[in-house]
C-alpha positions, 0 to 999 in steps of 0.5 A: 119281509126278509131275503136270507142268503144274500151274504152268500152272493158277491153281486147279483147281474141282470142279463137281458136281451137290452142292446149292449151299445149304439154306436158301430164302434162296438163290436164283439172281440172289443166287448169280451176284452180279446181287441187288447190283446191282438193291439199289442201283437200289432204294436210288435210288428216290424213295421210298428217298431219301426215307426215308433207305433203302440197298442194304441195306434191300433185302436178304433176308439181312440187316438189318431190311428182311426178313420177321422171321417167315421171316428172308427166305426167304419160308418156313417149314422142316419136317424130316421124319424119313423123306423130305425135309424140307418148305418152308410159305410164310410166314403173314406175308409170304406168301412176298415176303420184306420188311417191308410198307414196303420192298414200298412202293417201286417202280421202273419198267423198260420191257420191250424192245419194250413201250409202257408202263413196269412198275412193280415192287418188290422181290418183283415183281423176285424173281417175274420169270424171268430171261428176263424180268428180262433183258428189263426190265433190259437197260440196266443193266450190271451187272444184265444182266451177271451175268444173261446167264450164266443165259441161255447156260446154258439156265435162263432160265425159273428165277426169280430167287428160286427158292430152290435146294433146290428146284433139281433137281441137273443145274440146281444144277450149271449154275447153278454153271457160270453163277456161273463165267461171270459171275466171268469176265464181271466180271473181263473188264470191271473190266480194259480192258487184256488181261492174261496169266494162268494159266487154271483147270481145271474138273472136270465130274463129270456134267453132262448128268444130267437134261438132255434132248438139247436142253439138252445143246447150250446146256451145250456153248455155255457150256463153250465159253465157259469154253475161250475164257477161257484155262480148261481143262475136264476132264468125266466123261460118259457121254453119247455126245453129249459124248463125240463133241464132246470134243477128247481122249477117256480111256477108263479100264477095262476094267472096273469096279471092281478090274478097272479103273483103267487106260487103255483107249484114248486120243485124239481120238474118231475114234481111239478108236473104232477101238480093238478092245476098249474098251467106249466105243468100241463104244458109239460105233460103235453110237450112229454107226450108229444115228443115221445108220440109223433111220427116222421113223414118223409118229405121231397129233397130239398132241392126240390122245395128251393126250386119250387116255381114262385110268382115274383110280380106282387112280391117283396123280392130280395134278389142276390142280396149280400150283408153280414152273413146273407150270402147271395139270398134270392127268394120271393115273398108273396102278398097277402100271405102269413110266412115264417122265417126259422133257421138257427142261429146265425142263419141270417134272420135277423139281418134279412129283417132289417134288410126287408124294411130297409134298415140296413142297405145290403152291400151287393144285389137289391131288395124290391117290393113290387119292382120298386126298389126298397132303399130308393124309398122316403122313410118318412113316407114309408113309415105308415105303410110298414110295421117292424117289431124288432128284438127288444122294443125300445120304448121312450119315456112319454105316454102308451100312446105317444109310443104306440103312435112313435113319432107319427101323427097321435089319431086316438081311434087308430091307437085303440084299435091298434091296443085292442087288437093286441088285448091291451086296451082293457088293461089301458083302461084300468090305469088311472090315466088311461093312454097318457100313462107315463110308461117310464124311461125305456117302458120301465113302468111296464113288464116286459110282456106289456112291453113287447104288446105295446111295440106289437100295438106301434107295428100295427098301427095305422093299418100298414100294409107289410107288418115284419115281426121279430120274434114276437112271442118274447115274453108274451104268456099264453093270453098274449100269444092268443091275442097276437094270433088274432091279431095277425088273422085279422089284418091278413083278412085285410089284405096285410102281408106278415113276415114273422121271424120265430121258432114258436111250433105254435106259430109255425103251425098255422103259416102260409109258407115258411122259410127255413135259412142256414148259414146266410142262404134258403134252404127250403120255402113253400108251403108249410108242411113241404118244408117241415118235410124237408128239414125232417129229411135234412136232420135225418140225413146229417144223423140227427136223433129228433126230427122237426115237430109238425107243428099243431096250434092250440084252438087260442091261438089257432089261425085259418088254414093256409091257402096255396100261396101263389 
C-alpha cells in the first residue's frame, strides 16, 4: 500500500508500440526535432534571402509554403470501412509537400568523402534516408544532433519524410526511443556545467516486437544510453535475449490471468534461473542449452534458393513492386500454405504487409492474386475475404463483438468461433456481460494480450481465405502462442492461406516455406530448412560468430509437418 522512491524520479514515461500519429504530415526528422534546424539552413539560402523567405516558408505543417491540395502531407487520405484506410499521392505536388516556388530554392552539402557538393531542396532533403542525411549534414550541429538518435536506434534507412503511419509498431516504439535520446542530447548541450537531477523511469512494453535478432542489440545499445543519462528503465519482454541482459529480473505468475499476479521469482537472471517452478526460468535454462548444443548445417548458396522454380498461377504474386524500401520485389506466394516472412529491421516486411492487402498502392510493378489485380479490387467487398492483424491493434470503444466483427455484419456464431479459435471465448464468457463487454477506449479495458487475441479473433473472422499477420505473437504468453498455432492449423486444413510476419523460432519452426528479406529484396524463399540453411551460409560468410537457430516448436504449439509447396 506504499510506492518508496517516487521522489527519486522526475517523471515517469510509458513507451509502447501505439502509432505516434495519423496523419502523413508526421514524419521522422520533424518527431526528434531535426525538421527546425534544416528550416533555418534554407531560410539563409540566396534565393530565400532574396525573396524575404523565413523558416517558416519551409514548413509543411503550416503557412503558405505547403501544397494547398494536400496540406502538406504529400497525400490524399481515403477511409476504408473494413481494412485500413488508403494514403494516394497527391495530383498536385506529386507527393513533394511545397508550393513550386519553395521547391526552387537550393542548398548545397558535400556528402563526407564525395568530390562535389549536392544541390538539394526541401523535398530533395525530405527524400534522403537518414544514414544519408547524416552524411550531407555532418557539419551542422543542431541537425546531426537530433539525427544521430535515429541512428543508435537502428533505423537509419527510414527516410526523413516518411510518414509514421506507415511505420511498422516496433519502428513507431524506437522512433519514440530516438525522440527520448534526442531531448537528452539537447538538454546535455544547452548546459556545459553538469547539473544534478532526478532521473526519469521509462516503461518499455515490448520493445523487441518485430525486431530481428540483429536489431535487438542496436536497441540494447540505445537503452544503455538511456541508463547513462541518470534514467531508470522498466521492460516487459518476453525475448530471452533481453531477459539475459537485464540487471534485475521479476518473473510474475504463476500463471495467467486469475492464477497470476504474484512474484515468482526475483534477481539478477543467473539466480532466477535456478528457481524451481518458475516458467521463465525454464525457458532460460532451455535457451542456454540451446545455444551452446546446436550445430551448423551447410546449406546451397543463395543464388540458389532465390531461383528455385515456383509455380505462379494460384498464387498471390508481387511482381517488380517499389515502395518505401522494397526495392523492385518479385516473389510468388502459394495457396493453401503456412509461409513466414523474417529479415531484420528495415528489411521491407511491414510495408510488403500493407502492400500484400492493398493498404498502400506501390509506386511502380503490381501485386496480383490469381492474376487479378489487388488494387483494382472493391474494399468493401474484399473485406470478408481477407484478415490483417497489423502492429499494434486498434481497438475502438464498443462491445468484444462489435470489434471482432469491425465494421461487418455482427453473426453471433462466427464471432464465437472466430474467440474460440484464439481461446478467448472462455474468458468471454467469465465477464459479466459476456460479448457486449465495453472494451473501452482503444481496448483499454482489456491487457494487451487480450487485446491482441481479440485483433487475432477480427483477422479470423468469417472464415477468410488470406488471413496476413503481423507479428502476431506480440504480447501473447505461451497459452496464447498455443491457441494461435491451433488456430493457424485449423484454418490451413481449411484451405486458408497464412502469410505471417515474425521472428518467433517457434513459429518459424513449423512454416511451410519462409521468406527471408534485406534491404527491401528476397534473399532467399523455399521450404523452410533450404532457407535457414541459406541465412547460416549467409552470416557465416559475412563473419558472423552465431548462426541462424533451426527452429524446434514445442508440442503446444507444434503444427503438422510442412509439405513441399508447389
Amino acid at each position: 500500500d506504499r510506492l518508496l522512491g517516487a521522489d527519486h524520479l522526475s517523471d515517469v514515461v510509458f513507451v509502447d508500440q501505439s502509432p505516434i500519429g495519423k496523419t502523413a504530415r508526421s514524419n521522422p526528422v520533424s518527431y526528434v526535432g531535426a525538421w527546425d534546424a534544416v528550416r533555418e539552413i534554407f531560410a539563409t539560402a540566396p534565393l530565400a534571402r532574396q525573396r524575404g523567405y523565413t523558416g517558416s516558408k519551409f514548413s509543411f505543417n503550416s503557412g503558405d509554403g505547403r501544397c494547398p491540395t494536400c496540406g502538406g502531407s504529400g497525400f490524399e487520405h481515403v477511409e476504408m470501412q473494413f481494412l485500413s484506410d488508403v494514403y494516394l499521392r497527391c495530383p498536385d505536388c506529386d507527393g513533394k509537400r511545397y508550393r513550386p516556388e519553395i521547391l526552387e530554392v537550393t542548398i548545397e552539402r558535400q556528402p563526407v568523402g564525395a568530390l562535389l557538393p549536392r544541390v538539394m531542396n526541401v523535398a530533395d532533403v525530405l527524400d534522403l534516408t537518414v544514414n544519408e542525411a547524416a552524411s550531407l549534414f555532418a557539419g551542422d550541429r543542431d541537425v546531426i544532433r537530433a539525427l544521430q538518435p535515429i541512428v543508435d536506434v537502428g533505423l537509419e534507412y527510414v527516410k526523413l519524410g516518411q510518414p509514421v503511419p506507415t511505420l511498422s509498431g516496433g519502428e513507431s516504439q524506437r522512433l519514440k526511443l530516438a525522440g527520448f535520446l534526442a531531448g537528452a542530447a539537447k538538454s546535455a548541450t544547452s548546459s556545459r556545467q553538469s547539473l544534478a537531477t532526478r532521473g526519469t523511469l521509462f516503461l518499455f512494453d515490448e520493445p523487441t516486437t518485430g525486431l530481428h535478432f540483429d536489431d535487438i542489440a542496436k536497441l540494447m545499445r540505445a537503452l544503455r544510453k538511456l541508463l547513462e543519462a541518470g534514467n531508470s528503465i522498466v521492460v516487459i519482454e518476453h525475448n530471452l535475449d533481453v531477459i539475459r541482459a537485464a540487471d534485475w529480473l521479476i518473473d510474475l505468475g504463476p500463471e495467467g490471468g486469475d492464477a497470476g499476479g504474484l512474484v515468482v521469482a526475483e534477481g539478477t537472471p543467473e539466480d532466477v534461473k535456478l528457481h524451481a517452478s518458475s516458467h521463465t526460468a525454464k525457458a532460460l535454462r532451455d535457451y542456454d542449452s540451446t545455444l551452446g548444443a546446436h550445430k551448423v548445417e551447410e546449406g546451397r548458396p543463395l543464388q540458389a534458393v532465390v531461383r528455385e522454380r515456383r509455380a505462379p498461377p494460384q498464387a498471390i504474386q508481387i511482381i517488380n513492386a517499389r515502395e518505401h524500401n522494397l526495392k523492385s520485389m518479385t516473389v510468388d506466394i502459394p495457396h493453401n500454405k503456412f509461409s513466414v516472412v523474417t529479415g531484420v529491421s528495415g528489411s521491407g516486411k511491414s510495408t510488403l504487409a500493407r502492400v500484400l492487402v492493398g493498404v498502400w498502392p506501390v509506386r511502380a510493378g503490381a501485386v496480383r492474386l490469381d492474376g487479378a489485380d489487388v488494387f483494382a479490387w472493391n474494399k468493401d467487398e474484399l473485406g470478408p475475404h481477407v484478415g490483417y492483424l497489423p502492429q499494434g491493434v486498434e481497438l475502438f470503444d464498443g462491445s468484444i463483438a462489435d470489434n471482432i466483427a469491425r465494421f461487418g455484419t455482427v453473426e453471433k456464431a462466427k464471432i464465437e468461433n472466430a474467440a474460440r479459435a484464439v481461446g478467448l471465448h472462455d474468458f468471454i464468457l467469465a465477464l459479466p456481460q459476456g460479448y457486449d463487454t465495453d472494451v473501452g477506449p482503444e481496448g483499454a479495458r482489456l491487457s494487451g494480450g487480450q487485446r491482441q487475441r481479440v485483433g487475432l479473433a477480427r483477422a479470423l473472422y468469417g472464415d477468410p481465405v488470406f488471413v496476413l499477420l503481423d507479428e502476431p505473437n506480440s504480447s501473447l504468453d505461451d497459452d496464447g502462442d498455443a491457441a494461435l498455432a491451433t488456430a493457424i492449423r485449423t484454418a490451413k486444413e481449411r484451405g486458408t492461406t497464412f502469410v505471417v510476419i515474425t521472428h518467433r523460432t517457434s513459429v518459424l519452426g513449423v512454416a511451410d516455406k519462409i521468406l527471408f528479406l534485406s534491404d527491401g529484396t528476397v534473399r532467399a524463399f523455399g521450404p523452410r530448412d533450404e532457407v535457414l540453411a541459406a541465412i547460416n551460409k549467409a552470416r557465416q560468410e559475412a563473419g558472423q560468430a552465431r548462426p541462424a537457430q533451426q527452429p524446434q516448436a514445442t508440442p503446444a504449439t507444434a503444427l503438422p509437418a510442412p509439405e513441399e509447396a508447389a
